[in-house]
N, C-alpha and C positions, 0 to 999 in steps of 0.2 A: 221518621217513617217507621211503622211499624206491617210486619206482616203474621200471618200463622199460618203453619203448613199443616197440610192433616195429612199422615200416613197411615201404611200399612205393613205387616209383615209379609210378604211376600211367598214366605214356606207355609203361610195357614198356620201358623202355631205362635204363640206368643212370644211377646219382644221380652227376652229376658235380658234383666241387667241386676248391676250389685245395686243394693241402697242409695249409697252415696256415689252418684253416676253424673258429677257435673264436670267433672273432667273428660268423661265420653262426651259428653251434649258442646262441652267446647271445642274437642277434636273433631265434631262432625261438623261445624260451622265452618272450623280450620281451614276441612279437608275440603271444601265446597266454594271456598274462594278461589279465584285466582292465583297463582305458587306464588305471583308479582305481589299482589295484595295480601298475601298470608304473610309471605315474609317481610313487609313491612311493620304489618302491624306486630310480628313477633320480636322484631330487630330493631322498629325504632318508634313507630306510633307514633300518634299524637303528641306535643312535648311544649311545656309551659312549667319554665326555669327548669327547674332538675327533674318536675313533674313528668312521667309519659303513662298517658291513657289510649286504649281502643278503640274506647266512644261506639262499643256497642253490648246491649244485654239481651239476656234472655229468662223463658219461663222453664219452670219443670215439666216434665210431660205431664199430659193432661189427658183421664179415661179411664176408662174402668182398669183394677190394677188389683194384683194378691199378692202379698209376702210372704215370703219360704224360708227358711236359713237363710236370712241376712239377704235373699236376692228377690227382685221385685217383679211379677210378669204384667205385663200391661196387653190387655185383647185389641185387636185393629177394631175400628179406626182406632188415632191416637193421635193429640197435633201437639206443635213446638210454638210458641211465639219467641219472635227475635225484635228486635226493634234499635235504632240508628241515626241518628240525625245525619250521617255523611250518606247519602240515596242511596251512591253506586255503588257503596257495600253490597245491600240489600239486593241492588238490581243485579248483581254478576250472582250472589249467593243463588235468588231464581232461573239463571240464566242459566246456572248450572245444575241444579237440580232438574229442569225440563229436557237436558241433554242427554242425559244419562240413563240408560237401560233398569240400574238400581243403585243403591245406595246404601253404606255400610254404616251404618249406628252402632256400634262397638264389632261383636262381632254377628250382626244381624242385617240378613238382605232388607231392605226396607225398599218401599217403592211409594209414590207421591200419588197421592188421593185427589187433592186441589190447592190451592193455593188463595188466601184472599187478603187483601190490602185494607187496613182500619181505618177507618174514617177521623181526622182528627179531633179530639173533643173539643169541645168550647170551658175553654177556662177566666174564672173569674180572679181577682185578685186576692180571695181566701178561696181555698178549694181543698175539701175532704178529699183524700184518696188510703185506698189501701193497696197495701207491699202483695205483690203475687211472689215473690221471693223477699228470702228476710234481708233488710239492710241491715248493714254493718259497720260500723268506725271505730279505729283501735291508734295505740301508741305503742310504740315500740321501746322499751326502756329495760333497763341496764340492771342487774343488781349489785350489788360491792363485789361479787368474784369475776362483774363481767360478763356473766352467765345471760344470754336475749333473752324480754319476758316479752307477751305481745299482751297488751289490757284492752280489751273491750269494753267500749261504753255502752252504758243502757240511755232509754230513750229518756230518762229520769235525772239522768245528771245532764249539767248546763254545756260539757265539753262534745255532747251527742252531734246539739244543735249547730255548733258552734265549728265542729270539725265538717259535717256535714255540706254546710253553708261554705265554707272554705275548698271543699274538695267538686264540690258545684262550678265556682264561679274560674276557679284552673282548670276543670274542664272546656267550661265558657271560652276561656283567652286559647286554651291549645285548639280549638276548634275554630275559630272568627278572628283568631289574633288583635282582641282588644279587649279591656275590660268592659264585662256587662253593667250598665246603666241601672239604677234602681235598689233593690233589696229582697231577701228571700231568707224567709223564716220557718222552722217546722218546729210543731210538738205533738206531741201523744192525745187523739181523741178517741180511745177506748179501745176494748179487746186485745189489747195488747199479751204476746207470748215470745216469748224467747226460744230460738231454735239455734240446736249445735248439729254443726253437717261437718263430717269431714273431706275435704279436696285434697285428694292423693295422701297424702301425711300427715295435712295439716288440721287441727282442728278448728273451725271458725265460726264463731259465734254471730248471731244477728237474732233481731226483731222482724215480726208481721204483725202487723193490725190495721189501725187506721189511724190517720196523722192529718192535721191541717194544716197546710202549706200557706205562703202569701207569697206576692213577688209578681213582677210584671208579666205579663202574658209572653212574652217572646223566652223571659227567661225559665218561666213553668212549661213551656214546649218541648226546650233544648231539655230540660230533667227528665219530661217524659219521656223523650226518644233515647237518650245518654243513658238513665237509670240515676239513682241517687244513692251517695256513701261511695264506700270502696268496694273494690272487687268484681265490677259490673259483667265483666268479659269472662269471671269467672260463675256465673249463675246468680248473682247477688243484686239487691237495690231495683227488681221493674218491679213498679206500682201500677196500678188501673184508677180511674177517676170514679167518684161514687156521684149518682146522679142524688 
C-alpha cells in the first residue's frame, strides 16, 4: 500500500528544515503511529533470523524548495509519499493525521491538504523502475586495529545485486513467514548517480537512477511496498515504476 499526503504550513511561511532532514521525515511518521505501534516497530519489528526490519519507506519532500546556509524551505503545498505492505500501518498513520488539529514536522505546525491512495501498478516479470530515493547496500568490516569501516557498494559490483536480493527475500520471510517462491534480479539501466546524505551522524551512501528488476509479480509488489536495499524506514530504497 502506498499513500501521499500533501501538506501545508499552517503560519503562511515556509516549512523550513536542515538538508539532511530524514531523520525529522522519520520522527514524523513515528510520532503519527499508534505509541503501541511505534514501539513496536522501534523495539522489536519485523524479525527473520537475527534480521529485524519496519517494512515501511518513504519519499523526500516533494515542491517547490530554496537553500539557504545548509537549510532548505519548501512553499505549501508540499506532499510526503509513504508506502507498506503491512495496510494497518498506513491506515492508523491516516487515521491520525485526520484527528489532529495539526501536526509537527520538526519544529513546524503543518496541517493536511489531502490525502490519496496509489493505485497499484501492473508489473511484468522484467520491469524498469527508478529509485525516488537512493538505494543503498554496505558491509560492515573490520580493519587489523578493529577500528568498524562500513563499505558501500555501487550498482557496478556483483555484491550490489547480490546483497540486495538477500536483503529482499528476509524481508519477504519476516513479513509472510515463509520463503518467497521464484527469483529476483536487478542491474543498472542508465542515468545512474551516486548520492551521500547524512542521517543524524551517520554518513550514507546510495544510488538513484533507473534499474531493471525481474522476479515474480507477488514478489516485485512486496519491493514496491517494502522499498529495496537497506535502510528503508530510514528515507532509503522507494522506487516508482517507469511506464
Amino acid at each position: 500500500m502506498r499513500i501521499t499526503v500533501r501538506l501545508k504550513n499552517i503560519t503562511g511561511e515556509a516549512l523550513k528544515l536542515p538538508i539532511h532532514y530524514n531523520h525529522i521525515l522519520q520522527a514524523f511518521f513515528y510520532r503519527n503511529f499508534k505509541e503501541t505501534t511505534a514501539s513496536f516497530l522501534h523495539d522489536t519489528g519485523f524479525r527473520s533470523s537475527k534480521r529485524v526490519f519496519k517494512l515501511f519507506c518513504f519519499s523526500r519532500i516533494e515542491g517547490n524548495y530554496e537553500i539557504s546556509n545548509d537549510e532548505i524551505y519548501f512553499s505549501s503545498p508540499f506532499k510526503i509519499t509513504v508506502s507498506s505492505p503491512v495496510e494497518n500501518l498506513l491506515n492508523e498513520f491516516v487515521t491520525s493525521l485526520i484527528k489532529k488539529k495539526y501536526l509537527m514536522l520538526g519544529k513546524n505546525r503543518v496541517g493536511v491538504v489531502d490525502i490519496s491512495i496509489h493505485k497499484k501498478p501492473v508489473f511484468s516479470r522484467k520491469q524498469k523502475i527508478y529509485f525516488l530515493t537512493p538505494v543503498t547496500v554496505y558491509t560492515t568490516l573490520f580493519s587489523k586495529s578493529g577500528k568498524k569501516k562500513t563499505y558501500y557498494y555501487s550498482p557496478f559490483e556483483s555484491e550490489f545485486a547480490e546483497l540486495i536480493t538477500k536483503n529482499l527475500f528476509k524481508k519477504y520471510e519476516a513479513f509472510y513467514r515463509k520463503h518467497p517462491r521464484g527469483s529476483f534480479s536487478i542491474k543498472p539501466a542508465g542515468g545512474l548517480r551516486e548520492k551521500i546524505l547524512k542521517y543524524r551522524n551517520f554518513i550514507i551512501k546510495g544510488w538513484i537512477g533507473k534499474f531493471e528488476i525481474k522476479g515474480t509479480p507477488k514478489l516485485l509488489y512486496f519491493a514496491y511496498d517494502a522499498g529495496l536495499g537497506a535502510k528503508n524506514s530510514q528515507g532509503f530504497g522507494m522506487f516508482e515504476v517507469m511506464k
